[in-house]
Short mmCIF file of the C-alpha atoms (twelve columns), coordinates in Angstrom:
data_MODEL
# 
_entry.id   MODEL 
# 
loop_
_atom_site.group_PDB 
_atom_site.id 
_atom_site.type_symbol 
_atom_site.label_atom_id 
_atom_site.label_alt_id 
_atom_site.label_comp_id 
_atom_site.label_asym_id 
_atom_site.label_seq_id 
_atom_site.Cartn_x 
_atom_site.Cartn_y 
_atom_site.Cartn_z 
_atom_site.pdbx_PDB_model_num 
ATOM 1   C CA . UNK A 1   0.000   0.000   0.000  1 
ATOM 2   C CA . UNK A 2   1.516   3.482   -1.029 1 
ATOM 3   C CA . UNK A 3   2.023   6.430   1.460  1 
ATOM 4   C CA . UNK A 4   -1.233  8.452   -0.623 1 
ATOM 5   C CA . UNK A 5   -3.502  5.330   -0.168 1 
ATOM 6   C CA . UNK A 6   -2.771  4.727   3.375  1 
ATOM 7   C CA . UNK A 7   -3.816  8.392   4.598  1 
ATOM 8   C CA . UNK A 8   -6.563  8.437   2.236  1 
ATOM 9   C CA . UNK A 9   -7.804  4.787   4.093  1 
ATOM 10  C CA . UNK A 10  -6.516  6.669   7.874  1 
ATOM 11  C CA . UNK A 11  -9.001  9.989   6.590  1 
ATOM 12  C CA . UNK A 12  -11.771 7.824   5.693  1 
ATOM 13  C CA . UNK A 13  -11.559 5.945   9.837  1 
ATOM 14  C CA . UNK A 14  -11.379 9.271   11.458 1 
ATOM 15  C CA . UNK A 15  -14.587 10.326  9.845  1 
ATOM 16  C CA . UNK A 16  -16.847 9.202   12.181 1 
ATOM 17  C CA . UNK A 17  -19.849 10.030  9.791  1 
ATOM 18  C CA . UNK A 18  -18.444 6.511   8.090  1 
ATOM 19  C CA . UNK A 19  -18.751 4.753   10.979 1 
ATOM 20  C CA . UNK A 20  -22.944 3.930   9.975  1 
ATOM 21  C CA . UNK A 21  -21.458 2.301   6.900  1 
ATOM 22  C CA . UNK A 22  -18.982 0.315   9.094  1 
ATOM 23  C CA . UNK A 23  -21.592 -0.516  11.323 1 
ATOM 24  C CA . UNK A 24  -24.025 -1.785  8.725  1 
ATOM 25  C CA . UNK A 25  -21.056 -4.241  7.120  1 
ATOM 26  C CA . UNK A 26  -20.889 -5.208  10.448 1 
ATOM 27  C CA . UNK A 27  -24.555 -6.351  10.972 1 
ATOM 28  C CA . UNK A 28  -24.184 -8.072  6.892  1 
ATOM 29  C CA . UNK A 29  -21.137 -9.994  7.733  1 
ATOM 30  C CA . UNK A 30  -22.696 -11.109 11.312 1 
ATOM 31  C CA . UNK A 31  -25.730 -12.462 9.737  1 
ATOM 32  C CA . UNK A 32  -23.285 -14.111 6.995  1 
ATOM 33  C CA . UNK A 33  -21.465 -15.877 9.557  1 
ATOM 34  C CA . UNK A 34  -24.364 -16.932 11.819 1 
ATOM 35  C CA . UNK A 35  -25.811 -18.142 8.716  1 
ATOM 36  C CA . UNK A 36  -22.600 -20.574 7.461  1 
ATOM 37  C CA . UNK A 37  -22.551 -21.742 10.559 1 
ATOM 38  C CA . UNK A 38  -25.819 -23.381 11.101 1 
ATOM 39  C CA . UNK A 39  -24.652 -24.458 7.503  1 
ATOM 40  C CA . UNK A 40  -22.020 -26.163 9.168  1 
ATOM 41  C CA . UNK A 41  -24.401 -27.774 12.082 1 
ATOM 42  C CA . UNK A 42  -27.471 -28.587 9.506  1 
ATOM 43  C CA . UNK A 43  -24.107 -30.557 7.642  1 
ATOM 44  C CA . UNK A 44  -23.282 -32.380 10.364 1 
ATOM 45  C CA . UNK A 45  -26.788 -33.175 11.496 1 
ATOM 46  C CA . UNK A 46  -27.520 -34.981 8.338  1 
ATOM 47  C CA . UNK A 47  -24.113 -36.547 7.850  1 
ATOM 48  C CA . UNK A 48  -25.555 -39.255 9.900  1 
ATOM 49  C CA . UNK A 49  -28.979 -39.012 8.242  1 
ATOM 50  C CA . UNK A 50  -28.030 -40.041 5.016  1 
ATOM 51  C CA . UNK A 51  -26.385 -43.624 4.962  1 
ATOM 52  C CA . UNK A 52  -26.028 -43.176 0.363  1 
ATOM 53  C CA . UNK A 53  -23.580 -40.533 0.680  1 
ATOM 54  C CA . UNK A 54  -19.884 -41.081 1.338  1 
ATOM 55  C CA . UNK A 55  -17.990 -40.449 4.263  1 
ATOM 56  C CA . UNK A 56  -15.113 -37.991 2.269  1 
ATOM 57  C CA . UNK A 57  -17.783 -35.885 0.852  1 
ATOM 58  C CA . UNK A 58  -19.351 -35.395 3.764  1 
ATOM 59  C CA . UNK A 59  -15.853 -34.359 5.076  1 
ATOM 60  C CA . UNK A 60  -15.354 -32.229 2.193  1 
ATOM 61  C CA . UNK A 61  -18.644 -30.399 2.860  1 
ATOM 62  C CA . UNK A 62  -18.376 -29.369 5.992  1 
ATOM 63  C CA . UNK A 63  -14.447 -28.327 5.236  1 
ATOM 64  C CA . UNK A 64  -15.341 -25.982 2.674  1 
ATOM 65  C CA . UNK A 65  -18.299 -24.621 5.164  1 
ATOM 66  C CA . UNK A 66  -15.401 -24.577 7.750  1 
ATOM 67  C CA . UNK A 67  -12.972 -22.290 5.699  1 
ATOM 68  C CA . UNK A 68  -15.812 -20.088 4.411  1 
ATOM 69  C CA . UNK A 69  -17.079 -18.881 7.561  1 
ATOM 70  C CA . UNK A 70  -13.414 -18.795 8.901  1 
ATOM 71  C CA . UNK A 71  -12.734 -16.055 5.638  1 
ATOM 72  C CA . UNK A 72  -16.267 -14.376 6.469  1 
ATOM 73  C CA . UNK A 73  -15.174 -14.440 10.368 1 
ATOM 74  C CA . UNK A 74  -12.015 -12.481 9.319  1 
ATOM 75  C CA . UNK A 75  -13.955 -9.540  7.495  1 
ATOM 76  C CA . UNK A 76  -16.093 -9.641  10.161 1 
ATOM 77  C CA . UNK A 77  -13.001 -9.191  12.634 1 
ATOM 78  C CA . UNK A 78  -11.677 -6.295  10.040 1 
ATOM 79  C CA . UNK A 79  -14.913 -4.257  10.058 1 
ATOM 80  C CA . UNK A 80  -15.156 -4.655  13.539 1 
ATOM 81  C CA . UNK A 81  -12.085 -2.694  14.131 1 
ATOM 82  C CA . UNK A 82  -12.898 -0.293  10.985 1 
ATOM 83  C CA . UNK A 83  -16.050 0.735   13.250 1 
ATOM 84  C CA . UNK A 84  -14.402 1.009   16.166 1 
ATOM 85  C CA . UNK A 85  -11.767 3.157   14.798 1 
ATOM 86  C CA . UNK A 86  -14.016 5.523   13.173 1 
ATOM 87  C CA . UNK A 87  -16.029 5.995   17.049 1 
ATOM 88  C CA . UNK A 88  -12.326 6.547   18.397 1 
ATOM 89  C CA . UNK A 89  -12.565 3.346   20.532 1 
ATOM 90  C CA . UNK A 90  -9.080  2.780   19.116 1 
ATOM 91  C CA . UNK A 91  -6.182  5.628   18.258 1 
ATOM 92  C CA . UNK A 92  -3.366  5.406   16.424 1 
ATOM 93  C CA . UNK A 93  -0.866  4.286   19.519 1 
ATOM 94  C CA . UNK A 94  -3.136  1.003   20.077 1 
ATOM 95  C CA . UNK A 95  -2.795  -0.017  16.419 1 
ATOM 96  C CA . UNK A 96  -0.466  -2.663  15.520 1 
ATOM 97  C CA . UNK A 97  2.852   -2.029  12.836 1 
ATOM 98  C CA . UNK A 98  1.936   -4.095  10.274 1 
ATOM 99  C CA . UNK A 99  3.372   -3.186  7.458  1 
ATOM 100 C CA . UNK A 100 6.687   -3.119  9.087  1 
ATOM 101 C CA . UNK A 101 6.176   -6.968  10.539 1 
ATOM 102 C CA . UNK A 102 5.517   -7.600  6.772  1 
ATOM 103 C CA . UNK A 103 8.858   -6.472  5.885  1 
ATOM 104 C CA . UNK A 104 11.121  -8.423  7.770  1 
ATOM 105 C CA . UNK A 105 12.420  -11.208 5.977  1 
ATOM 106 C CA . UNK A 106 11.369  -14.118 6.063  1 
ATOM 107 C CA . UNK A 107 14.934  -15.694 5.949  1 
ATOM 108 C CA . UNK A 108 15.873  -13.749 9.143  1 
ATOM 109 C CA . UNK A 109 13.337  -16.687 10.818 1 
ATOM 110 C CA . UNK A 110 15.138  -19.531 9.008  1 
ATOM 111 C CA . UNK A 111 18.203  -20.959 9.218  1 
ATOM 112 C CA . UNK A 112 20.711  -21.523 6.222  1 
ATOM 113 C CA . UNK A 113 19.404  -21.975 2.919  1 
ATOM 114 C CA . UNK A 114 19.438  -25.150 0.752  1 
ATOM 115 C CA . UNK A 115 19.168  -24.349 -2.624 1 
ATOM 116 C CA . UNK A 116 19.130  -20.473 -4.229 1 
ATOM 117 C CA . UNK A 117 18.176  -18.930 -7.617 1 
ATOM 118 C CA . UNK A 118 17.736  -14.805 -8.229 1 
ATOM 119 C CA . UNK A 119 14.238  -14.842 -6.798 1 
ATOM 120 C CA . UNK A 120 13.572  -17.505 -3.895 1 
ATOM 121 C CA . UNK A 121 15.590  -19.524 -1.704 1 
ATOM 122 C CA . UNK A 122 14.444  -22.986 -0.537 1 
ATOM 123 C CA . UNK A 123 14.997  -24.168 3.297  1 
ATOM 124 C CA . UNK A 124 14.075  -27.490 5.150  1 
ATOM 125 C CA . UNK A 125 10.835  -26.660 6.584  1 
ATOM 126 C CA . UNK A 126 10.719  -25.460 10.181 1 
ATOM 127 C CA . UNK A 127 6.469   -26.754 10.218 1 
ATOM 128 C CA . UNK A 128 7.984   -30.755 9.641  1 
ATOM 129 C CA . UNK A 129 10.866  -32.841 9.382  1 
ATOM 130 C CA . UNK A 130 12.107  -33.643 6.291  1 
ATOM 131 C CA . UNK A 131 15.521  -34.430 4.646  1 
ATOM 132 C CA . UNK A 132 14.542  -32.501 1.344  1 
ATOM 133 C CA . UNK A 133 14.342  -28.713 1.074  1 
ATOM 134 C CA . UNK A 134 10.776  -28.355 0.295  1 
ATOM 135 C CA . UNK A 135 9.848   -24.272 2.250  1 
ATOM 136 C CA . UNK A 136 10.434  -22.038 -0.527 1 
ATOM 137 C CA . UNK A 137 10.978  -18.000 0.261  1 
ATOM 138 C CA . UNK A 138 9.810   -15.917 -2.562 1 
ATOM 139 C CA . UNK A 139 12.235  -13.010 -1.596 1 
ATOM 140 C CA . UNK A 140 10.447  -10.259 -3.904 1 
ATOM 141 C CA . UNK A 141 6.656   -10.342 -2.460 1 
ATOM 142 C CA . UNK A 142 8.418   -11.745 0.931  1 
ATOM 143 C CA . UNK A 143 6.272   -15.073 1.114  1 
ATOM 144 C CA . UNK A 144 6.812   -18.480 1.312  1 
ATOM 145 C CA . UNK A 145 5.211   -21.798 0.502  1 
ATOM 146 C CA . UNK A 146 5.712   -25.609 1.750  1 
ATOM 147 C CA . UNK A 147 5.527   -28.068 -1.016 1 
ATOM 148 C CA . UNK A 148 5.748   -30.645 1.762  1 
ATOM 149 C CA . UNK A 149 2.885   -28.724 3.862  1 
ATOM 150 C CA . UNK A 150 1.248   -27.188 1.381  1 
ATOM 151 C CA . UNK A 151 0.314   -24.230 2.938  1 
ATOM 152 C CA . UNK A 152 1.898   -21.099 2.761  1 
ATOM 153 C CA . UNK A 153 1.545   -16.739 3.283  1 
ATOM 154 C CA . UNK A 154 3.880   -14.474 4.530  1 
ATOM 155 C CA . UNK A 155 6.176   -13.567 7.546  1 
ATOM 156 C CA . UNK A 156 3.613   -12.913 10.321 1 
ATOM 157 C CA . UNK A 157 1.641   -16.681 9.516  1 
ATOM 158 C CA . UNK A 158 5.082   -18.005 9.308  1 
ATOM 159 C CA . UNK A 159 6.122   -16.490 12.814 1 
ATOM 160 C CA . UNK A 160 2.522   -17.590 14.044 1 
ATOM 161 C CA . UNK A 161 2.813   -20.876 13.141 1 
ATOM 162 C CA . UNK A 162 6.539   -21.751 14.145 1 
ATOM 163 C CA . UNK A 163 6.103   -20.217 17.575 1 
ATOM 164 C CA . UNK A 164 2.206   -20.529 18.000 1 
ATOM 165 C CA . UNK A 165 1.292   -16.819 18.915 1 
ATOM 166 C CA . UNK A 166 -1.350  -14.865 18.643 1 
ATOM 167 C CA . UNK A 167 -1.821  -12.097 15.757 1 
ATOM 168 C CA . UNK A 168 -1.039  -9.216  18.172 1 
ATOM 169 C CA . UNK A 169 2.164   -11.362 19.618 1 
ATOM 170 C CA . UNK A 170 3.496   -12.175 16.458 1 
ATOM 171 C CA . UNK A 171 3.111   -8.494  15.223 1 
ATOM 172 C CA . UNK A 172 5.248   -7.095  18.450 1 
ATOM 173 C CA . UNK A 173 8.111   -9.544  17.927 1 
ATOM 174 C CA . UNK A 174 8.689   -8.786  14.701 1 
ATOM 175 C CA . UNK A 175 8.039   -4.721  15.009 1 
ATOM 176 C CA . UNK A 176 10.897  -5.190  17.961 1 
# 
């Protein structure tokens, strides 16, 4: 995000006439969640209901339900704090540095590399044990991805997951 778009986003929170619209996408995404959620239950209730379908897609079903309402439960979270900003409930010394976690690299975590080419560097993976370099560090976007895993994102997951912290935690160590 460039320096113009981040005060024009930091104008838009202080304006606590936005804070209706806030409050509103609150209220959407609430009823969005509540509602993949008894999605989830109604899923679960019938998995035993239904003797014709298998087991996996079942499984599958209720997965997908799962990570849905997890991605609606993190706008949720998002707008949340939008809202609250906007009312002043949170100033500018409570919010967290995240743009500079972002930029610490990702190899600072890791220990020495395995293989190298101009744009990523592949480690052992610190998630599993492994004999094969298989965590590869995109250096230019600062991200990284287990082939072994197969899961991936950037530094603050990464931290998150090796150490298993908290948002807010991981954000602090690597802002320190």
């Amino acid at each position: 995000m460039d320096k113009e778009h981040r005060q024009f986003v930091s104008d838009i929170l202080k304006d606590k006439r936005h804070s209706r619209v806030f409050a509103a996408k609150v209220r959407e995404l609430d009823d969005l969640y509540c509602e993949d959620k008894q999605n989830i239950s109604e899923v679960c209730t019938r998995k035993f209901d239904r003797l014709d379908v298998p087991e996996w897609y079942h499984n599958f079903i209720i997965d997908f339900f799962k990570k849905v309402a997890g991605e609606t439960q993190k706008k949720l979270n998002k707008f949340r704090f939008y809202h609250s900003f906007c009312l002043g409930k949170v100033d500018d010394r409570n919010t967290l540095d995240i743009e500079n976690a972002k930029s610490v690299p990702i190899g600072t975590l890791l220990g020495e590399p395995h293989g190298k080419t101009a744009r990523r560097q592949f480690f052992l993976c610190p998630l599993h044990d492994e004999s094969t370099a298989s965590f590869c560090w995109y250096k230019k976007q600062n991200k990284w991805w287990c082939f072994g895993c197969g899961i991936g994102g950037d530094v603050i997951d990464l931290y998150q997951k090796l150490y298993d912290v908290e948002f807010k935690e991981a954000i602090k160590y690597l802002t320190t």
